[in-house]
mmCIF file of the N, C-alpha and C atoms, coordinates in Angstrom:
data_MODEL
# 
_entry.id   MODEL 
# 
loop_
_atom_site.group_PDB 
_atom_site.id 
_atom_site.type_symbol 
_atom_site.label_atom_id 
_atom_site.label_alt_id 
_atom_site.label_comp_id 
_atom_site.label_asym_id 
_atom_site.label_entity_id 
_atom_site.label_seq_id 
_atom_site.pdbx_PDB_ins_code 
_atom_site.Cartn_x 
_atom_site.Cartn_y 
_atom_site.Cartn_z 
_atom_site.occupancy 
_atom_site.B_iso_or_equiv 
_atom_site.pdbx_formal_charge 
_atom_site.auth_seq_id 
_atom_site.auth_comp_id 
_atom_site.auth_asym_id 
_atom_site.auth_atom_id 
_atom_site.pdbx_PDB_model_num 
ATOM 1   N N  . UNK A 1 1  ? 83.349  -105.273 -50.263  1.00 0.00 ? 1  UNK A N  1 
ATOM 2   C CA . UNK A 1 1  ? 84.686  -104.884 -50.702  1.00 0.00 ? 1  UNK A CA 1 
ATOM 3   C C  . UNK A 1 1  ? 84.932  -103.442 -50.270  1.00 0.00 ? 1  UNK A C  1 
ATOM 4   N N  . UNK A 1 2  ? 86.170  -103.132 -49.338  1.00 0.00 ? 2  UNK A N  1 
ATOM 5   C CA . UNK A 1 2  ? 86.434  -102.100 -48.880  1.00 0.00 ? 2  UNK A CA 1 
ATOM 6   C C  . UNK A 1 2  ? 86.892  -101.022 -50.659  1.00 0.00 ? 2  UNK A C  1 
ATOM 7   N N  . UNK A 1 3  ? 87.069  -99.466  -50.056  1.00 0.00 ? 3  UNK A N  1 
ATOM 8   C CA . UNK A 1 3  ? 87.317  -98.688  -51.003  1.00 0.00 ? 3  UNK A CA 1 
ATOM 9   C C  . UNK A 1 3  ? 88.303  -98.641  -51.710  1.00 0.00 ? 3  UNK A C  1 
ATOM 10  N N  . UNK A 1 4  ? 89.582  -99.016  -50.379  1.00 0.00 ? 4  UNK A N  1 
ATOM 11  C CA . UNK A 1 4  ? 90.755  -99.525  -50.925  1.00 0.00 ? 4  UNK A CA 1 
ATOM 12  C C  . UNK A 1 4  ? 91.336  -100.467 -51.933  1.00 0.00 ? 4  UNK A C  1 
ATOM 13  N N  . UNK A 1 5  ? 90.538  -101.586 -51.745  1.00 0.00 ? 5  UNK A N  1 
ATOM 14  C CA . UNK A 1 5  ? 90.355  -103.078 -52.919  1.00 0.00 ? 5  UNK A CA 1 
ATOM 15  C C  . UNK A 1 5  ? 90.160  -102.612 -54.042  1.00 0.00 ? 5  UNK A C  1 
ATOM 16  N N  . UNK A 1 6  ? 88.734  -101.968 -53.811  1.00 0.00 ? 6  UNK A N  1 
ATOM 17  C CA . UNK A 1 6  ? 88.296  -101.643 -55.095  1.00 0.00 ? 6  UNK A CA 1 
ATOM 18  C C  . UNK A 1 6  ? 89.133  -100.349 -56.273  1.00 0.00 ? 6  UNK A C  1 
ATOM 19  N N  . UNK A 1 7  ? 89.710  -99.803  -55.681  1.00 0.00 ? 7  UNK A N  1 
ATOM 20  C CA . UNK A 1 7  ? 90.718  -98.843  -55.945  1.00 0.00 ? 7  UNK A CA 1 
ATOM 21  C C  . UNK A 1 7  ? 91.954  -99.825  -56.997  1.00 0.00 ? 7  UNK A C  1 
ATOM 22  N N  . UNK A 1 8  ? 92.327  -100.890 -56.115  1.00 0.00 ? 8  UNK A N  1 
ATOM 23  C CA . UNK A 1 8  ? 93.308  -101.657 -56.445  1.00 0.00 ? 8  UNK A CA 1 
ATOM 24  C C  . UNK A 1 8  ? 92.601  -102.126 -57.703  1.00 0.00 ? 8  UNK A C  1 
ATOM 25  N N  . UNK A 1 9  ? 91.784  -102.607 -57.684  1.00 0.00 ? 9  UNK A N  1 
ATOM 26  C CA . UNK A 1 9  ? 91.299  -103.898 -58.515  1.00 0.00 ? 9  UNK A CA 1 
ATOM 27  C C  . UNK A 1 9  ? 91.080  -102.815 -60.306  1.00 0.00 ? 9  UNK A C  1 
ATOM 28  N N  . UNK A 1 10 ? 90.817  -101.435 -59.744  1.00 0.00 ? 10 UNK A N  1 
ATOM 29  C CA . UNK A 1 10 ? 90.696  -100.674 -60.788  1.00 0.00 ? 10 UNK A CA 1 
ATOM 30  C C  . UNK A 1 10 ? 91.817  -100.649 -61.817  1.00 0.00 ? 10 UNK A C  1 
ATOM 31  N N  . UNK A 1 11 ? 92.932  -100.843 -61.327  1.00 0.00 ? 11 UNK A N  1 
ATOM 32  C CA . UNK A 1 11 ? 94.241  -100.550 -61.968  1.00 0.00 ? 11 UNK A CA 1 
ATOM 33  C C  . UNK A 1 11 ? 94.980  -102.038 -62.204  1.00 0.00 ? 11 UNK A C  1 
ATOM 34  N N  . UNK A 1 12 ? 94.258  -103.024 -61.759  1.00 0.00 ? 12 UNK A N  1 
ATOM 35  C CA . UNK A 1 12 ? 94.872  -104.215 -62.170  1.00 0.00 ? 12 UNK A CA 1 
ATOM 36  C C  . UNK A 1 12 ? 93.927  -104.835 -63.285  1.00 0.00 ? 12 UNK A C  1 
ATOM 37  N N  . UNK A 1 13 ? 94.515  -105.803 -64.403  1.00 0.00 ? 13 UNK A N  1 
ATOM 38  C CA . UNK A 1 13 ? 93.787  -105.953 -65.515  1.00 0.00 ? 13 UNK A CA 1 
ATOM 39  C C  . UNK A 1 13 ? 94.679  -107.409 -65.526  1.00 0.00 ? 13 UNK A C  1 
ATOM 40  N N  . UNK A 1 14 ? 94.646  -108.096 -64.505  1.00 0.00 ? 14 UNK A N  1 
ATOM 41  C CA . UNK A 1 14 ? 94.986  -109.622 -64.950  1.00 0.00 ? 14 UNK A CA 1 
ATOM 42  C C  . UNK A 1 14 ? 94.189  -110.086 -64.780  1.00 0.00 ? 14 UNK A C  1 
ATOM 43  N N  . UNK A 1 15 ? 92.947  -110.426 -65.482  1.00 0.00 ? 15 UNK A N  1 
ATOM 44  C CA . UNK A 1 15 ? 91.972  -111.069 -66.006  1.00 0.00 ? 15 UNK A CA 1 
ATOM 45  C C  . UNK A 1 15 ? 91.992  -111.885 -67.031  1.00 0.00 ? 15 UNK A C  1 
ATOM 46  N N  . UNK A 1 16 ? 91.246  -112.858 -67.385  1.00 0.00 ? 16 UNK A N  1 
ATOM 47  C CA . UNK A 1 16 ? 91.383  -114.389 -68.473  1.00 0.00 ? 16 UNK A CA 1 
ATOM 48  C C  . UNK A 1 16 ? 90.800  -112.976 -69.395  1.00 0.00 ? 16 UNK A C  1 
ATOM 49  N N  . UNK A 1 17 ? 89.826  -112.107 -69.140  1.00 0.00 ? 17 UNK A N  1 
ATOM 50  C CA . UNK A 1 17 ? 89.037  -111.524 -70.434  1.00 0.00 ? 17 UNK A CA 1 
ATOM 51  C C  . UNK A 1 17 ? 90.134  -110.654 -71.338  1.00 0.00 ? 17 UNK A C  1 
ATOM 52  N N  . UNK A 1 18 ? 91.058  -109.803 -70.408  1.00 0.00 ? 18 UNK A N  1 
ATOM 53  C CA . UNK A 1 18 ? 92.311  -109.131 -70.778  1.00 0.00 ? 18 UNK A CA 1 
ATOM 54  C C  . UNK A 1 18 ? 93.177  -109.639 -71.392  1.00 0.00 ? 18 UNK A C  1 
ATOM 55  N N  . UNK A 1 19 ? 93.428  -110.768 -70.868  1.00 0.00 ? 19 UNK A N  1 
ATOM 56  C CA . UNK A 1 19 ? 94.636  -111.905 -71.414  1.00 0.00 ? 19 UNK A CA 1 
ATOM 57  C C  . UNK A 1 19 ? 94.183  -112.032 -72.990  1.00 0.00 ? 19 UNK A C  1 
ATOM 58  N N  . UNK A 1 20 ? 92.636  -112.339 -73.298  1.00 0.00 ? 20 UNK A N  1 
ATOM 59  C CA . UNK A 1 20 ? 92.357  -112.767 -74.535  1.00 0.00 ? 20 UNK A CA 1 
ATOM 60  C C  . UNK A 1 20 ? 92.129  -111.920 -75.086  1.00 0.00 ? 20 UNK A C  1 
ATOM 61  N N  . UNK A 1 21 ? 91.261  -110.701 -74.583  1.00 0.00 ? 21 UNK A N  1 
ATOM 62  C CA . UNK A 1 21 ? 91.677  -109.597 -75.412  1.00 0.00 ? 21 UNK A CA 1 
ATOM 63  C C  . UNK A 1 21 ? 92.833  -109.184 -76.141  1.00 0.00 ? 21 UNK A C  1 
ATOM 64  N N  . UNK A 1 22 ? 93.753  -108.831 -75.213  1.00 0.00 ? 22 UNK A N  1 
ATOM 65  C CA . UNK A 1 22 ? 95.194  -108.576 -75.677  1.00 0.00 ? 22 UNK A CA 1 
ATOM 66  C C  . UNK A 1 22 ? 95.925  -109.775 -76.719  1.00 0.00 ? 22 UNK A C  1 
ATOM 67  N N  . UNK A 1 23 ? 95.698  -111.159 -76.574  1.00 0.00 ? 23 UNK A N  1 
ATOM 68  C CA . UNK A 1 23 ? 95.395  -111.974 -77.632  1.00 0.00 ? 23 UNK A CA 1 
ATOM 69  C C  . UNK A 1 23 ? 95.058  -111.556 -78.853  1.00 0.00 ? 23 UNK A C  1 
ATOM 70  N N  . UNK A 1 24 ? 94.122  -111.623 -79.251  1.00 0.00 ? 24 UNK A N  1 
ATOM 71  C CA . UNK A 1 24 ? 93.507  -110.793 -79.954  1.00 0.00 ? 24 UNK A CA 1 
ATOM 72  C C  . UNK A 1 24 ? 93.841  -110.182 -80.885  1.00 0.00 ? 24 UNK A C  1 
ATOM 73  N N  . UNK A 1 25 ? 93.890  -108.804 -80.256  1.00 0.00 ? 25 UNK A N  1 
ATOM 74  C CA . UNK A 1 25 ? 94.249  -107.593 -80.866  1.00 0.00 ? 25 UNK A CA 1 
ATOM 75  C C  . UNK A 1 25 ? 95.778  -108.010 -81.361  1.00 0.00 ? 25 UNK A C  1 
ATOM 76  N N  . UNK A 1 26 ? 96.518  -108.698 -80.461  1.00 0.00 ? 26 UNK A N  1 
ATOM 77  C CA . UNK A 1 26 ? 97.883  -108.879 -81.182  1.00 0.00 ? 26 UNK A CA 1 
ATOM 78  C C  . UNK A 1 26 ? 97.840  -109.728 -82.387  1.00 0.00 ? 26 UNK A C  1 
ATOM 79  N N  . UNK A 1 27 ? 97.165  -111.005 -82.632  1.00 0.00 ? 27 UNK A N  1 
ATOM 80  C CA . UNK A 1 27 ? 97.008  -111.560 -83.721  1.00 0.00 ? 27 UNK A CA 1 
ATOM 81  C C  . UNK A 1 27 ? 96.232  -111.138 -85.014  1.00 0.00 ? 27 UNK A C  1 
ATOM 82  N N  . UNK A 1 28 ? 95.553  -110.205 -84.227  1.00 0.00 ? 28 UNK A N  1 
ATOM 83  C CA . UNK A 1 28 ? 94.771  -109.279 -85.418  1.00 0.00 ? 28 UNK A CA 1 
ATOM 84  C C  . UNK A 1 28 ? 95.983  -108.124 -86.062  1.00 0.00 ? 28 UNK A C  1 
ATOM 85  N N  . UNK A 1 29 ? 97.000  -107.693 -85.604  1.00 0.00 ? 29 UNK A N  1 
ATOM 86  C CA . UNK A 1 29 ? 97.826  -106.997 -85.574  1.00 0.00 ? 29 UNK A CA 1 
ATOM 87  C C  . UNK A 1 29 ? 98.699  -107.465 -86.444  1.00 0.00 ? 29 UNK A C  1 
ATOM 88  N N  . UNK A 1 30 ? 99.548  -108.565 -86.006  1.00 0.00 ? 30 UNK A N  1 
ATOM 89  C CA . UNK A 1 30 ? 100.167 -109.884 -87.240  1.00 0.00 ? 30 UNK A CA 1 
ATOM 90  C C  . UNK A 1 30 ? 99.581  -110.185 -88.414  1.00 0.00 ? 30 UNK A C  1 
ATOM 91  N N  . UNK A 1 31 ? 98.041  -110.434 -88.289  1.00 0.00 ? 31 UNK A N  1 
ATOM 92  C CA . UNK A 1 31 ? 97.627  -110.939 -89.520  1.00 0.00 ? 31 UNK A CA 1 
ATOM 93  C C  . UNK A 1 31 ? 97.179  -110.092 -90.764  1.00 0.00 ? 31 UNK A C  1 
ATOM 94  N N  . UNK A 1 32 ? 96.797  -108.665 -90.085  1.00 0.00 ? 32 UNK A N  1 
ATOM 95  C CA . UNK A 1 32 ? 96.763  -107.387 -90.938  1.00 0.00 ? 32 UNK A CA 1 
ATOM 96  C C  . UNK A 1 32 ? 98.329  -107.275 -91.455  1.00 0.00 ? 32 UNK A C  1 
ATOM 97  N N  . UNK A 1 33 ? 99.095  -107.063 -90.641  1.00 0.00 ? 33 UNK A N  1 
ATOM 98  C CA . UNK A 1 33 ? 100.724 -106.762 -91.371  1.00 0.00 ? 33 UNK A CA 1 
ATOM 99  C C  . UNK A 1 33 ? 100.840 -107.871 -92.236  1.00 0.00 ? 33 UNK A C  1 
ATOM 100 N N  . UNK A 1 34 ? 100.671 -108.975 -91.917  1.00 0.00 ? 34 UNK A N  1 
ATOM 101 C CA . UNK A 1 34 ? 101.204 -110.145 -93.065  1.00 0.00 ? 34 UNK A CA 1 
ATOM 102 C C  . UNK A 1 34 ? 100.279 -109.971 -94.678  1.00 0.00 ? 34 UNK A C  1 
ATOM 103 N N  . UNK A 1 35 ? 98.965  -109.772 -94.143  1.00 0.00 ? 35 UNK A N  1 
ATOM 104 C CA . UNK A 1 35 ? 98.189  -109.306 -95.795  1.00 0.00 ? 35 UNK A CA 1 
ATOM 105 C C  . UNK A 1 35 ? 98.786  -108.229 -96.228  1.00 0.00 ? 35 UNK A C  1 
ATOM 106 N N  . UNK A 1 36 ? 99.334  -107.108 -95.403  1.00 0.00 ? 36 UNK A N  1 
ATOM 107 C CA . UNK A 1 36 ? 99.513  -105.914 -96.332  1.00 0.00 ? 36 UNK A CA 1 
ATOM 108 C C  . UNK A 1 36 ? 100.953 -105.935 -97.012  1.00 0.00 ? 36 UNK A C  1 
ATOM 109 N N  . UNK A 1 37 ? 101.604 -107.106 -96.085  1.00 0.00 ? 37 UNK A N  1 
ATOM 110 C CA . UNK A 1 37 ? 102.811 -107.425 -97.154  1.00 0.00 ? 37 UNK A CA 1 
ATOM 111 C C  . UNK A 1 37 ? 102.463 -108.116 -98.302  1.00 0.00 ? 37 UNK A C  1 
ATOM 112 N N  . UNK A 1 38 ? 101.853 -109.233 -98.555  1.00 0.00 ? 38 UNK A N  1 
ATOM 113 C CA . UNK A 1 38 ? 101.368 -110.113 -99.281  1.00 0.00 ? 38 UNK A CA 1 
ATOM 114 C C  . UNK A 1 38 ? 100.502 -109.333 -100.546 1.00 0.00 ? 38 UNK A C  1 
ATOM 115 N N  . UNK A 1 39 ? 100.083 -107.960 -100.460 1.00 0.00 ? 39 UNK A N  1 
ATOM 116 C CA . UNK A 1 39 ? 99.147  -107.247 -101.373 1.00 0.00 ? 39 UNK A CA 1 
ATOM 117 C C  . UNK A 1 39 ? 99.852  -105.837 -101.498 1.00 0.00 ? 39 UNK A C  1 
ATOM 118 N N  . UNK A 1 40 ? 101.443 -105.997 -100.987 1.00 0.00 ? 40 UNK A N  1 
ATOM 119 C CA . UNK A 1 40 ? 101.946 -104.781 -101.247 1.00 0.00 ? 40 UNK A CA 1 
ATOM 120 C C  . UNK A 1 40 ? 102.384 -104.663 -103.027 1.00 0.00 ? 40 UNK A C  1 
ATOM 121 N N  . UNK A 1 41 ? 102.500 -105.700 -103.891 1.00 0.00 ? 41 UNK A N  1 
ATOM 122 C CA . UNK A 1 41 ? 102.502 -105.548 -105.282 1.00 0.00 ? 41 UNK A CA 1 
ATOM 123 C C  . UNK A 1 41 ? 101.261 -105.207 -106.083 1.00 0.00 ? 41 UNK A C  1 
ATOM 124 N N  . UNK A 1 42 ? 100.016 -106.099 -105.314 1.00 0.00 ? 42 UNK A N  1 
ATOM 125 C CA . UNK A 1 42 ? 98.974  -106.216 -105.930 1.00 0.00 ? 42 UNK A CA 1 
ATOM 126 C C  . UNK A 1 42 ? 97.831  -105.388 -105.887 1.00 0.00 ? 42 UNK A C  1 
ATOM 127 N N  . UNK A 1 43 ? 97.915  -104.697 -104.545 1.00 0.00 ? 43 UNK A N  1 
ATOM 128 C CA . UNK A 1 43 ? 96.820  -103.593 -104.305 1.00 0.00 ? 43 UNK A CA 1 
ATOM 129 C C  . UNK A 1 43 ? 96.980  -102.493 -104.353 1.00 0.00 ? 43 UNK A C  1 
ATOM 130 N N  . UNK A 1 44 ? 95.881  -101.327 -104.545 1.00 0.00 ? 44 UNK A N  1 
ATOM 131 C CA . UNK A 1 44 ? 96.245  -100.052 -104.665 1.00 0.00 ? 44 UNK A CA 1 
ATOM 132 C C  . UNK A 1 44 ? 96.994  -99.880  -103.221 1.00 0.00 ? 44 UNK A C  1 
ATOM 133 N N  . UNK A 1 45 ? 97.941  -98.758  -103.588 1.00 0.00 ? 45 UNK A N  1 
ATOM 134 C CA . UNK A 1 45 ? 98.576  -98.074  -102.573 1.00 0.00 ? 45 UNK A CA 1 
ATOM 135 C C  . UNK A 1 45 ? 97.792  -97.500  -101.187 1.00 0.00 ? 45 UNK A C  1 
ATOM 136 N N  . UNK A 1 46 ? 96.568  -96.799  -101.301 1.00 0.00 ? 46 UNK A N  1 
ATOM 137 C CA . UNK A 1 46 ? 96.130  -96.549  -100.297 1.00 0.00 ? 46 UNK A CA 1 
ATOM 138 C C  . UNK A 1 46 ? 94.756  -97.810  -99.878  1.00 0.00 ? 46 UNK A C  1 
ATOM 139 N N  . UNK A 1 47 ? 94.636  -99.270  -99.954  1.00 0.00 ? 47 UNK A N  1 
ATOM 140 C CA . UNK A 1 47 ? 94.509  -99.979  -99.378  1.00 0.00 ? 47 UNK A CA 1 
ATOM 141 C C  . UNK A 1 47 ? 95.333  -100.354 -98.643  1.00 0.00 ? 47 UNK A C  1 
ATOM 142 N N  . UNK A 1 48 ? 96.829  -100.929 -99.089  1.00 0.00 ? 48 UNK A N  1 
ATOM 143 C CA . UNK A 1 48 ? 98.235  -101.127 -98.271  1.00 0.00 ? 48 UNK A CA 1 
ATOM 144 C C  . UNK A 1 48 ? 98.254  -100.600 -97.378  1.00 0.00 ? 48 UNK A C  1 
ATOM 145 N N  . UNK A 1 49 ? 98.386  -99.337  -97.241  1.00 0.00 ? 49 UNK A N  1 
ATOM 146 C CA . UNK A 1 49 ? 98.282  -98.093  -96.717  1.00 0.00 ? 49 UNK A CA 1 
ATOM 147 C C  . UNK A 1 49 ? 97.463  -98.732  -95.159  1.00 0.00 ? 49 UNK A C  1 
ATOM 148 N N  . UNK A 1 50 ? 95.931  -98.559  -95.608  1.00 0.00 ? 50 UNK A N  1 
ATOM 149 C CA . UNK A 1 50 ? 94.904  -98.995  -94.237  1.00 0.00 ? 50 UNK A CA 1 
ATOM 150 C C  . UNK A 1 50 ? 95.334  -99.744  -93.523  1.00 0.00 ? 50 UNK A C  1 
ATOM 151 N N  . UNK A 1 51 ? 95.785  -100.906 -94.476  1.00 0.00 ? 51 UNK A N  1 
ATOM 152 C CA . UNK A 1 51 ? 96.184  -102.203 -93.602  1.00 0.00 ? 51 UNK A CA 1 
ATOM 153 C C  . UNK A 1 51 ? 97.397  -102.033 -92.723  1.00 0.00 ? 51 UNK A C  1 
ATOM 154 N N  . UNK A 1 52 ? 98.498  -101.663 -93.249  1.00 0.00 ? 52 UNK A N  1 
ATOM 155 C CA . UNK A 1 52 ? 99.264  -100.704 -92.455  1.00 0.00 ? 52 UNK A CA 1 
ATOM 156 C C  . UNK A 1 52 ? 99.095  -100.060 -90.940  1.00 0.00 ? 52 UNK A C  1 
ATOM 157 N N  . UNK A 1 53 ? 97.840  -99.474  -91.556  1.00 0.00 ? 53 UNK A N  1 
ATOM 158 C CA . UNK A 1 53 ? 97.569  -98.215  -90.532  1.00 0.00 ? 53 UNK A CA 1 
ATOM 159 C C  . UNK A 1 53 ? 96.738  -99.494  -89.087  1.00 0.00 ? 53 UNK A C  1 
ATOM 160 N N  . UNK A 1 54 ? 95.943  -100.141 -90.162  1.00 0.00 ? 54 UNK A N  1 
ATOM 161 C CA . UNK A 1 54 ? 95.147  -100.840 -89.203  1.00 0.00 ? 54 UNK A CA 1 
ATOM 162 C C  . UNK A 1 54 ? 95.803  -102.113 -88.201  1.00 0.00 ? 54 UNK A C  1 
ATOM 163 N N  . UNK A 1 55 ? 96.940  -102.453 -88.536  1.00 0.00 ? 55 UNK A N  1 
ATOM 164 C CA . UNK A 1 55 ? 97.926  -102.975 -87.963  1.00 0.00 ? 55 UNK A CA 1 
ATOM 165 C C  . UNK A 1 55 ? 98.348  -102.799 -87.185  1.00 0.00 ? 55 UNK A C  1 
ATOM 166 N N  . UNK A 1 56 ? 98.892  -101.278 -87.183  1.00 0.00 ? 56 UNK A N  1 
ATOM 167 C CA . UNK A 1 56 ? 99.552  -100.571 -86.097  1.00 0.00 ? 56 UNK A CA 1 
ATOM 168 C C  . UNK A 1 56 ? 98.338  -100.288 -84.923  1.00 0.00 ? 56 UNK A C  1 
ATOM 169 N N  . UNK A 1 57 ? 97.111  -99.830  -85.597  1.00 0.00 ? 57 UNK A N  1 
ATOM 170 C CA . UNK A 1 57 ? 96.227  -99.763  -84.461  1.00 0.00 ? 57 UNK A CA 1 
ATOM 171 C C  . UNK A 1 57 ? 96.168  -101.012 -83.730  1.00 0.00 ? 57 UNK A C  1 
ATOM 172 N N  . UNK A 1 58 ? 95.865  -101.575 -83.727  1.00 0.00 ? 58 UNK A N  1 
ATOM 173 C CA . UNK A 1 58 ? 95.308  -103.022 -83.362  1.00 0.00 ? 58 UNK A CA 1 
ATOM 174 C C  . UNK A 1 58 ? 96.821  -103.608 -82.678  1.00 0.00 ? 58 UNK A C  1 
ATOM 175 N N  . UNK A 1 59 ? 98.229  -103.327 -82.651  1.00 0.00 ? 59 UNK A N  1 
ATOM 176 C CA . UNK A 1 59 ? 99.197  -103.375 -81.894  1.00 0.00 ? 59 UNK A CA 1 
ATOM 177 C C  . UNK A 1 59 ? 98.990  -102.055 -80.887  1.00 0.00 ? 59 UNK A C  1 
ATOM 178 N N  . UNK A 1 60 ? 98.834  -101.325 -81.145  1.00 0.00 ? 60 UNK A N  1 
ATOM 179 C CA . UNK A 1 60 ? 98.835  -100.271 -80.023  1.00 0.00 ? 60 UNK A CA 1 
ATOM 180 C C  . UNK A 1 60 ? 97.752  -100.831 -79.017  1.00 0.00 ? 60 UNK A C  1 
ATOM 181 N N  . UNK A 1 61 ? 96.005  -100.888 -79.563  1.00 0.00 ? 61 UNK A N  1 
ATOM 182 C CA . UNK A 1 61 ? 95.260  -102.014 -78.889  1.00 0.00 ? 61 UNK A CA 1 
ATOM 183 C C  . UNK A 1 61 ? 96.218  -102.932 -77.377  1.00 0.00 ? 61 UNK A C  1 
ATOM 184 N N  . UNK A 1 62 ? 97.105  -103.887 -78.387  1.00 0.00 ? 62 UNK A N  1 
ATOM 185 C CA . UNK A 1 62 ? 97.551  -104.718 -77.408  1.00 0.00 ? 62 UNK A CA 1 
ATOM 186 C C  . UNK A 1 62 ? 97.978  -104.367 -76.558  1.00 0.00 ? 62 UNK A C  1 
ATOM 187 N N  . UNK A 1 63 ? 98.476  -103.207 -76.664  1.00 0.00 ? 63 UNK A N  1 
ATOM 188 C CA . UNK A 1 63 ? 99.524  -102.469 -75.280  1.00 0.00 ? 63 UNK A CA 1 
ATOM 189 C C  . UNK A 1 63 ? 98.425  -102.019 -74.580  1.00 0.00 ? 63 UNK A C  1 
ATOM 190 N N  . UNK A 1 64 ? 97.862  -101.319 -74.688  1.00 0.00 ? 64 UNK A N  1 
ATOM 191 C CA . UNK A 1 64 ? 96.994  -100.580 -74.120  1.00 0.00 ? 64 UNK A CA 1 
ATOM 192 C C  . UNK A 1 64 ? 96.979  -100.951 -72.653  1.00 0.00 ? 64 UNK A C  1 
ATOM 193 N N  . UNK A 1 65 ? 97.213  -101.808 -72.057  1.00 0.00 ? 65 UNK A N  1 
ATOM 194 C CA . UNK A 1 65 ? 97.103  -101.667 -70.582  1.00 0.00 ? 65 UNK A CA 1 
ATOM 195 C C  . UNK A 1 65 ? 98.391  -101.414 -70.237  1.00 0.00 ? 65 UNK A C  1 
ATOM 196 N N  . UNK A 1 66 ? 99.534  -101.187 -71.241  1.00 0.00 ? 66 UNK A N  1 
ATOM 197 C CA . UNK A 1 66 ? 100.820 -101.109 -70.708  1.00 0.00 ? 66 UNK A CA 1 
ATOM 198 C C  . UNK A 1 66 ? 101.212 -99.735  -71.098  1.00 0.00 ? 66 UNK A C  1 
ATOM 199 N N  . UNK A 1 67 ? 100.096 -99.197  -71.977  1.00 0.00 ? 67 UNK A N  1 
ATOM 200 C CA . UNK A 1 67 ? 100.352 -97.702  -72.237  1.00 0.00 ? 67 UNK A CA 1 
ATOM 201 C C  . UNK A 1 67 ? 99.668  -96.992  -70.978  1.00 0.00 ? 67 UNK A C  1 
ATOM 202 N N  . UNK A 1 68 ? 98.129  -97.386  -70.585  1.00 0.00 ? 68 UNK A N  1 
ATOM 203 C CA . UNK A 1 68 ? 97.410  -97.007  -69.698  1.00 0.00 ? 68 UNK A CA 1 
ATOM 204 C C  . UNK A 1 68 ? 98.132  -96.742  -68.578  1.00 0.00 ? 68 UNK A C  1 
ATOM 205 N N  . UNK A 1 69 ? 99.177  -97.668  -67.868  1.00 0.00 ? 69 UNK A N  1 
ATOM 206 C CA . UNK A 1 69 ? 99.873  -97.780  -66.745  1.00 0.00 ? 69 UNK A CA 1 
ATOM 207 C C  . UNK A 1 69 ? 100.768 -96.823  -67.101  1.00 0.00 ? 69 UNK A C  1 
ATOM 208 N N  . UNK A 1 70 ? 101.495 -96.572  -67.793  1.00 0.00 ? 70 UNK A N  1 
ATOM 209 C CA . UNK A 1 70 ? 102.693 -95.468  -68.100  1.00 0.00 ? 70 UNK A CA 1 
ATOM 210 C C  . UNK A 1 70 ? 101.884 -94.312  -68.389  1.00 0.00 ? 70 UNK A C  1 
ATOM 211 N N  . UNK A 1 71 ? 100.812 -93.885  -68.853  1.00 0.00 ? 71 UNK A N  1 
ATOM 212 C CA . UNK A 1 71 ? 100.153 -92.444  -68.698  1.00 0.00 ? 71 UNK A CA 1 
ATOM 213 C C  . UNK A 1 71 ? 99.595  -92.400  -67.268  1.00 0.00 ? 71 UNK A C  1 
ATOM 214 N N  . UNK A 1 72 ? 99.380  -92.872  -66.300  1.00 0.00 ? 72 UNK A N  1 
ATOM 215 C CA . UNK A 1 72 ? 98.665  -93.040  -64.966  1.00 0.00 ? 72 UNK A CA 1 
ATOM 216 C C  . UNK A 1 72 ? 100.145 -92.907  -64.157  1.00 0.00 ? 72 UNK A C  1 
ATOM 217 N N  . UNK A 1 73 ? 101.333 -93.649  -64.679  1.00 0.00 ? 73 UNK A N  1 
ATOM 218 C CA . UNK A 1 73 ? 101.902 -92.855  -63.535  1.00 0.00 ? 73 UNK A CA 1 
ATOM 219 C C  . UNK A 1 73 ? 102.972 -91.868  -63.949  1.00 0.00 ? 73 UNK A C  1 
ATOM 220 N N  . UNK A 1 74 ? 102.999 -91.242  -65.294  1.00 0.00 ? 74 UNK A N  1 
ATOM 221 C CA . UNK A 1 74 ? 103.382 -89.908  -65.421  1.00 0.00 ? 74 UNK A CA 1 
ATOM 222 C C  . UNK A 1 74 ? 102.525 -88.763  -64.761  1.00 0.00 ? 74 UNK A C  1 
ATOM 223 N N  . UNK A 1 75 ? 100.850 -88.982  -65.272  1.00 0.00 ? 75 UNK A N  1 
ATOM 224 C CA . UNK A 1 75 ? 100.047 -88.174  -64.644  1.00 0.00 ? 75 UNK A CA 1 
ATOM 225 C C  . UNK A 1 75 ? 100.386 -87.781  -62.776  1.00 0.00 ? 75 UNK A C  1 
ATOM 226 N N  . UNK A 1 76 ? 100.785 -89.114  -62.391  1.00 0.00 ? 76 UNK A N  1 
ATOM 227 C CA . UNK A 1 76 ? 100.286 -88.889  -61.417  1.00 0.00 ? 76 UNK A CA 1 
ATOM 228 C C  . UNK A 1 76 ? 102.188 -88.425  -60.413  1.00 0.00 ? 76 UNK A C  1 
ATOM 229 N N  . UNK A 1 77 ? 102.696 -88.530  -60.973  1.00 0.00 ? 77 UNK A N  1 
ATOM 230 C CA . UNK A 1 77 ? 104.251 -88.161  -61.017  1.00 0.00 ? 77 UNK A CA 1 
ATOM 231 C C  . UNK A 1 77 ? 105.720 -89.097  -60.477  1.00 0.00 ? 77 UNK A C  1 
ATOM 232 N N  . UNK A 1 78 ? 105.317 -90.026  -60.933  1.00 0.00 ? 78 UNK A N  1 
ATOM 233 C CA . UNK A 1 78 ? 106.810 -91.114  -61.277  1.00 0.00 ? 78 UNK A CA 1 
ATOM 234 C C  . UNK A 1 78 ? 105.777 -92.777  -60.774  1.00 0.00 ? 78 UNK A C  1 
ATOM 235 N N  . UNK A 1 79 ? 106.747 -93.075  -60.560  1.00 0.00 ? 79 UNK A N  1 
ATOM 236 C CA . UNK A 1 79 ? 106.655 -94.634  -60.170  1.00 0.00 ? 79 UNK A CA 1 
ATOM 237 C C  . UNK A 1 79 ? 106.006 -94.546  -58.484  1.00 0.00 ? 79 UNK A C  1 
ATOM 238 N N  . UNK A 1 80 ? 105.305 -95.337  -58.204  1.00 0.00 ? 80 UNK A N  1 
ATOM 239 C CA . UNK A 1 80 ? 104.750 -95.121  -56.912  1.00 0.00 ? 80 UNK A CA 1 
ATOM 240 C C  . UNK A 1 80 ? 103.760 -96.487  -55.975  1.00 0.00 ? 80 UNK A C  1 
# 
């Protein structure tokens, strides 16, 4: 594999492992938000809270190759 390929292949992430990853993390994302609604009467406030928090992580997770791509080409200076 020339240097060039491999260059390419660095910045592409359509892979079955990515796909399910990003899977994943998004349903892990849903299913944290849906408990922390479901235990927003019943649990202390700063459990809610985590789940919350841990929600949002685990959606950010999912992006992550779509955040990765938008910091890579600000860094590197526009669309290219």
């Amino acid at each position: 594999m020339s240097k060039r390929n491999r260059k390419q292949d660095r910045y592409s992430h359509n892979t079955l492992g990515a796909l399910i990853s990003t899977m994943v993390f998004l349903g892990m994302a849903v299913w944290l938000f849906l408990e922390a609604l479901s235990l927003a009467e019943l649990a202390p406030p700063l459990q809610v809270g985590g789940l919350f928090f841990s929600s949002f992580l685990c959606f950010l997770g999912a992006l992550r190759l779509v955040i990765a791509k938008a910091w890579y080409q600000h860094r590197n200076g526009g669309d290219r």
